[in-house]
C-alpha positions as CSV (number, residue, x, y, z in Angstrom):
1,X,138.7,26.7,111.8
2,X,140.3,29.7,113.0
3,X,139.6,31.2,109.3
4,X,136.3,30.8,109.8
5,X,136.0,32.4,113.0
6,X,138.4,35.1,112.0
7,X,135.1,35.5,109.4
8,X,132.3,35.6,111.2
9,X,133.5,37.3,114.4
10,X,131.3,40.6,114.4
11,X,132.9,44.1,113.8
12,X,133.7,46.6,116.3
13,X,133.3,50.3,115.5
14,X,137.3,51.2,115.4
15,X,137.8,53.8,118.0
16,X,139.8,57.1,118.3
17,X,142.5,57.6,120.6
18,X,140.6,60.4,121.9
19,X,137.1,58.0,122.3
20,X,138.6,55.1,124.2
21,X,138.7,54.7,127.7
22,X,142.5,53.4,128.4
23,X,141.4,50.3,129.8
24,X,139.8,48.8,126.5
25,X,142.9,50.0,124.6
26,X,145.0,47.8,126.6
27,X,142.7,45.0,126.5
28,X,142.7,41.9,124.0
29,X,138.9,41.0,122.2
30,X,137.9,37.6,120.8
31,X,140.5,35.9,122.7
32,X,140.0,32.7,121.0
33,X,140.7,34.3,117.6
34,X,144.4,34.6,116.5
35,X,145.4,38.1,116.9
36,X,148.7,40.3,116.1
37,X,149.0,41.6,119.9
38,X,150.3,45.3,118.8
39,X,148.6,47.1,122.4
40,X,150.4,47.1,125.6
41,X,148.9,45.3,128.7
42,X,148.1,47.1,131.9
43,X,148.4,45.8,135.7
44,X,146.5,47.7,138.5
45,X,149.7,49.6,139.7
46,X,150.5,50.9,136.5
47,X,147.6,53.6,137.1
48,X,148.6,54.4,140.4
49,X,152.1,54.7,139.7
50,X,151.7,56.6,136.3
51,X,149.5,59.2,137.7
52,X,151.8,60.2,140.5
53,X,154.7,60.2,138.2
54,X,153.3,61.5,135.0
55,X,154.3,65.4,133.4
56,X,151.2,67.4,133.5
57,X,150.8,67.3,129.4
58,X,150.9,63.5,129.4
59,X,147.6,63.5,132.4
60,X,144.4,61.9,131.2
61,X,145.7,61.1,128.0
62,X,145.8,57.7,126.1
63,X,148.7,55.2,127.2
64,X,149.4,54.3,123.8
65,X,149.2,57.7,122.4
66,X,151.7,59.0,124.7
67,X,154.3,56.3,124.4
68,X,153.8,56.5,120.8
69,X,154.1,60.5,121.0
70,X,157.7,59.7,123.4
71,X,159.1,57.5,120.7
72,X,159.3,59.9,118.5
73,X,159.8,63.2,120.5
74,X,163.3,65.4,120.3
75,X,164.1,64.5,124.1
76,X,163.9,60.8,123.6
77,X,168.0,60.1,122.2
78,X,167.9,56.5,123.8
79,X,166.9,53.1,121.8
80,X,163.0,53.6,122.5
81,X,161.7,50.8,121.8
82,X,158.2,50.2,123.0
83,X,159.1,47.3,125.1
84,X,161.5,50.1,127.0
85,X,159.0,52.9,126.5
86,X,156.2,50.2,128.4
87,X,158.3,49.5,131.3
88,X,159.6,53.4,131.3
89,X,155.4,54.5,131.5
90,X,155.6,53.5,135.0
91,X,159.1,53.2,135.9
92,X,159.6,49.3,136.1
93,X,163.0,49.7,137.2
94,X,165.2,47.1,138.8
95,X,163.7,43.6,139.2
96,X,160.9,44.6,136.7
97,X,162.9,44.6,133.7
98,X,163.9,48.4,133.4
99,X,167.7,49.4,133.8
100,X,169.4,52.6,133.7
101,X,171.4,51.8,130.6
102,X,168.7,51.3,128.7
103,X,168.8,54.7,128.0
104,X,172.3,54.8,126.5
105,X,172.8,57.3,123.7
106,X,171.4,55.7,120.1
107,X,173.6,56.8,117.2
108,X,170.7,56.5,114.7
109,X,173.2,57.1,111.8
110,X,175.6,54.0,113.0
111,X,172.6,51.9,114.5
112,X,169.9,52.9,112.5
113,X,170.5,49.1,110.6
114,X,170.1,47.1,114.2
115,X,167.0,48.9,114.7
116,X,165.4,47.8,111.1
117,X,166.3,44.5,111.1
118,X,166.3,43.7,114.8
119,X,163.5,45.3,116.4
120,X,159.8,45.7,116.1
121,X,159.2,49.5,117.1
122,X,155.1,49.0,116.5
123,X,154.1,46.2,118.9
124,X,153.3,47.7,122.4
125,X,152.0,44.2,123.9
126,X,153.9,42.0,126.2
127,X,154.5,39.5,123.7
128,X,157.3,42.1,122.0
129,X,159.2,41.6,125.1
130,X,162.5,43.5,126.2
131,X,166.3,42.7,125.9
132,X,168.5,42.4,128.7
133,X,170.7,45.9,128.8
134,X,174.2,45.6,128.0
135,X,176.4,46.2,131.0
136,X,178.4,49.3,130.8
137,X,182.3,49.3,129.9
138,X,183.1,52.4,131.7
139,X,181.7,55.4,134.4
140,X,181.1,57.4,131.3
141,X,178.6,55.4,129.9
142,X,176.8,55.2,133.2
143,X,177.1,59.4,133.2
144,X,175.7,59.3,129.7
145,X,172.8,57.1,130.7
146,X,171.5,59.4,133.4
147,X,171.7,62.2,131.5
148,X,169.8,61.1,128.5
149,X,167.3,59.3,131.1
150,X,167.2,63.0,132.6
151,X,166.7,64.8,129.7
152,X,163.6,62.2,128.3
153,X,162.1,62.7,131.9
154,X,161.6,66.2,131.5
155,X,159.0,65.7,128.7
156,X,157.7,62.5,130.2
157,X,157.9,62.6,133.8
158,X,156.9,65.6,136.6
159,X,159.1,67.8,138.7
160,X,159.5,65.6,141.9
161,X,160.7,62.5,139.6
162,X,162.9,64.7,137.7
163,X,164.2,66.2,140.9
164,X,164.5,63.0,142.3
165,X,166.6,61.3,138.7
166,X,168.9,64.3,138.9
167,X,170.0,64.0,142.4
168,X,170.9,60.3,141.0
169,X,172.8,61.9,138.1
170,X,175.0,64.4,140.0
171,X,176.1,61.8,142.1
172,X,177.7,59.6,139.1
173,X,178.7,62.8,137.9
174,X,180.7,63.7,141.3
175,X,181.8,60.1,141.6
176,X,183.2,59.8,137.9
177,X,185.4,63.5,138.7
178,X,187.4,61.3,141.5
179,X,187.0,57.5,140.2
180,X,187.2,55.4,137.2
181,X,185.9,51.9,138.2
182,X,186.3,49.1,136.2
183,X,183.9,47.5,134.2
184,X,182.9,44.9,137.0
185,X,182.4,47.9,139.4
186,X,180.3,49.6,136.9
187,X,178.0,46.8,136.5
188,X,177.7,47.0,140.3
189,X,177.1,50.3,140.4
190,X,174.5,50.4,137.4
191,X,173.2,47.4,139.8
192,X,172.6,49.3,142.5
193,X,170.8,52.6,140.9
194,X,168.6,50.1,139.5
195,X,167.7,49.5,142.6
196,X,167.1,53.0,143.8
197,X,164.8,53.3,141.2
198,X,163.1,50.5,141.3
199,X,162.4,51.5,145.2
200,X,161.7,54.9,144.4
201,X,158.3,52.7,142.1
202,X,157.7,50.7,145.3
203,X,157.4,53.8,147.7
204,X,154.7,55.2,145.3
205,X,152.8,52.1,145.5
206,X,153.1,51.3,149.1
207,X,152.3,55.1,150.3
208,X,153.2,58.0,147.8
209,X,155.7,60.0,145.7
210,X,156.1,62.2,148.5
211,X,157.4,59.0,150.5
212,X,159.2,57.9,147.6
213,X,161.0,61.5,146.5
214,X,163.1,60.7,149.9
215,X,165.1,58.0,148.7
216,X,167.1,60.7,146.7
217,X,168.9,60.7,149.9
218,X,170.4,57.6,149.6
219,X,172.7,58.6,146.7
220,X,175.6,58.8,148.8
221,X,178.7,56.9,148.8
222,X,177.8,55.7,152.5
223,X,174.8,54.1,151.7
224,X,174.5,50.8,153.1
225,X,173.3,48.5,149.6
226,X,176.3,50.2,148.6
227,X,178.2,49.0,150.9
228,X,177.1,45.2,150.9
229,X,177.4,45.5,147.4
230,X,181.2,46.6,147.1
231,X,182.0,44.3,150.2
232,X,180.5,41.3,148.6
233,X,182.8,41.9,145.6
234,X,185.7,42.9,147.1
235,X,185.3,39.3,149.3
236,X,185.0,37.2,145.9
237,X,187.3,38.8,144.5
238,X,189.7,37.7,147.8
239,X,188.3,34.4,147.6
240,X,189.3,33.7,144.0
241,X,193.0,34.8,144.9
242,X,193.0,32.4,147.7
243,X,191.1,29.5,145.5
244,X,194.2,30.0,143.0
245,X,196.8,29.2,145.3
246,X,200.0,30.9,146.4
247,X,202.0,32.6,143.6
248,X,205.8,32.8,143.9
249,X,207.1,35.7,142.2
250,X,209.9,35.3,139.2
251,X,213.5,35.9,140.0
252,X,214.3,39.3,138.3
253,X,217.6,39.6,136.7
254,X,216.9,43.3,136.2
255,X,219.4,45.7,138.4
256,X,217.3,48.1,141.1
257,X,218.8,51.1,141.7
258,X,218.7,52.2,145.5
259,X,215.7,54.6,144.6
260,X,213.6,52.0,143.0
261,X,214.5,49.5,145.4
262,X,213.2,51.4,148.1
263,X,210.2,52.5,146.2
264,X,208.9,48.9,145.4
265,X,209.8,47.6,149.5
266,X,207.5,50.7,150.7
267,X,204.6,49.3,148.1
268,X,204.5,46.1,149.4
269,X,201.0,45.2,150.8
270,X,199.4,41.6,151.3
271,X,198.1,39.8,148.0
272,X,194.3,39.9,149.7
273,X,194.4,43.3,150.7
274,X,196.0,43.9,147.0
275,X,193.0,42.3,145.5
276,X,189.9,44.4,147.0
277,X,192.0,47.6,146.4
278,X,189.7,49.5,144.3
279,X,191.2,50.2,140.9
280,X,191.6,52.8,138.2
281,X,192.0,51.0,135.0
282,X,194.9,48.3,135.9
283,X,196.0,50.2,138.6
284,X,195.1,49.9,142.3
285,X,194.1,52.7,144.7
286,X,197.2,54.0,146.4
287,X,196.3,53.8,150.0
288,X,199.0,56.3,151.3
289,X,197.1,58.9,149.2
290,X,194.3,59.2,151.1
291,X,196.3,59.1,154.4
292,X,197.1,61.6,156.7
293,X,200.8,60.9,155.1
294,X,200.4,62.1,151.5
295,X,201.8,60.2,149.1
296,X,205.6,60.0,149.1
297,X,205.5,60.5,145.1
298,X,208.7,61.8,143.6
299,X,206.7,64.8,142.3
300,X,203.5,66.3,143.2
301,X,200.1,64.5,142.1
302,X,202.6,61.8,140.9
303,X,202.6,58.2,143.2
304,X,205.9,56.4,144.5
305,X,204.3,53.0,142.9
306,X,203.7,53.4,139.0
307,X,201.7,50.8,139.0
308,X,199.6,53.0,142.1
309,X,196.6,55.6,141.1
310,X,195.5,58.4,143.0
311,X,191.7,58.9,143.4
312,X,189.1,58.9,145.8
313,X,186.9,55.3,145.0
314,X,183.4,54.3,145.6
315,X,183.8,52.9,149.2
316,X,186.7,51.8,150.7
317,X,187.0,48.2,152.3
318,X,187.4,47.2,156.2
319,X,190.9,45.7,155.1
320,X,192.3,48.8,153.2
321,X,191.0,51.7,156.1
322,X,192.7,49.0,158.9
323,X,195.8,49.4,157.1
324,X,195.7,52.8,156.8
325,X,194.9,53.3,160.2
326,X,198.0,51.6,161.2
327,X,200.3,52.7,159.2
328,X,199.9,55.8,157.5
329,X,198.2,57.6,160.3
330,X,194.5,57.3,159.2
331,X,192.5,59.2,156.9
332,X,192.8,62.4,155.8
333,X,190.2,64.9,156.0
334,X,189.3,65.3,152.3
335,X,188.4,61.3,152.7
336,X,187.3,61.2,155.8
337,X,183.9,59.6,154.9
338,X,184.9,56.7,153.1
């Protein structure tokens, strides 16, 4: 049956990119005849965000012609598939699908295979449907993200959303100079510029781009989603140490001298403040370096705990600024707004 009415279903003139009004692009015919869905669908947002957000080259022209034209240009050095390229037309960021690390750097001579046998770079409609990104490993990939997402919005997006995705980018790129998080922070913290962009979207919809341009602002490390954020994982994190039960540490046969005796007495802080201790790699923040005390290391930029780091995190938790507080004299002024 659906032979027969693929047969006798009349024939449409086919029409130019140039000819067709962007609404019939987007739009399905004979519905009740099996199609190949290769166009992209549109919502009623879409237009209203896309012509705030779009670069002046990119105004009035076909959808599908200029996601087709951004798959193949020189700034695009991401994965751009046109499930990403769909969501990226209007920035679905955040709980519509987008995330930064979609934008990752492509090695097209290592992944050139994945992108053969795994994904269809042709069909625009919904029905070719986007992957989950992968989390990132370190702050560097994040870094890398931004700036490749930077560099494609230059040919794709106008001045106040590039403005607006740089101010994002030099604040990884200040963060990463003092930090390295590990890879649960980083998800986190991919998390929560997901976020910003995604509310930088609803800004433009609920009153405009000039409205929306201000939430730049809230790259900081002080901003308070942040701060939920990094509490809420620094208090699971306390609740899975208590969950597993008091640990009693191994006797140690090893002889101490006096040095390293008193070294590893003056490092001793409680397992749950331990815990939500930021960390660089497998090492833990060491709290008497961003104190008004200095770190007591045995030479300078070196810390009195080897397994200590020295670097200024993300946030710092209620715990950890308490304790520094009492006992080494409060913050010093190069940290003073953590």
């Amino acid at each position: 049956m659906d032979l027969v009415r693929l047969q006798n279903r009349p024939l449409h003139k086919r029409a130019r990119y140039a000819d067709t009004d962007i609404h019939e692009l987007f739009m399905t015919s004979d519905a009740d005849v099996p199609t190949l869905e290769t166009r992209a669908d549109i919502h009623s947002s879409m237009f209203q965000v896309r012509n705030a957000i779009a670069h002046p080259a990119t105004l009035g022209k076909n959808a599908q012609a200029v996601l087709e034209a951004a798959q193949q240009a020189r700034h695009t050095s991401f994965l751009a598939t046109p499930p990403v390229l769909r969501a990226a037309y209007d920035l679905s960021f955040g709980i519509r699908g987008l995330s930064l690390m979609h934008f990752r750097r492509f090695f097209e001579g290592v992944e050139v295979q994945y992108t053969t046998d795994a994904v269809n770079m042709v069909n625009f409609g919904r029905s070719n449907s986007h992957q989950p990104a992968h989390p990132p490993n370190n702050i560097g990939e994040i870094v890398d993200a931004f700036d490749i997402l930077l560099y494609f919005a230059k040919g794709f997006y106008n001045t106040t959303v590039c403005d607006f995705i740089k101010t994002g980018s030099e604040f990884i790129v200040e963060y990463a100079a003092f930090a390295r998080p590990d890879a649960s922070t980083c998800t986190m913290l991919v998390y929560w510029i997901n976020s910003k962009l995604g509310k930088f979207r609803s800004l433009i919809v609920a009153s405009n781009i000039q409205a929306a341009a201000l939430v730049g602002r809230e790259f900081t490390r002080s901003d308070g989603h942040l701060m939920e954020l990094y509490q809420g994982q620094q208090d699971r994190r306390v609740a899975a140490i208590v969950a597993s039960g008091p640990t009693r540490p191994a006797p140690s046969t090893k002889q101490h001298h006096p040095r390293e005796h008193k070294t590893a007495q003056a490092s001793l802080v409680p397992k749950e403040l331990l815990a939500v201790l930021p960390k660089q790699g497998n090492k833990a923040m060491c709290m008497r370096y961003l104190s008004k005390k200095g770190c007591t290391g045995p030479v300078p930029g070196k810390c009195f705990d080897s397994n200590r780091a020295h670097f200024k995190p993300l946030a710092l938790p209620a715990d950890a600024k308490s304790w520094i507080d009492k006992h080494f004299l409060g913050l010093a002024s190069d940290f003073s707004d953590l």
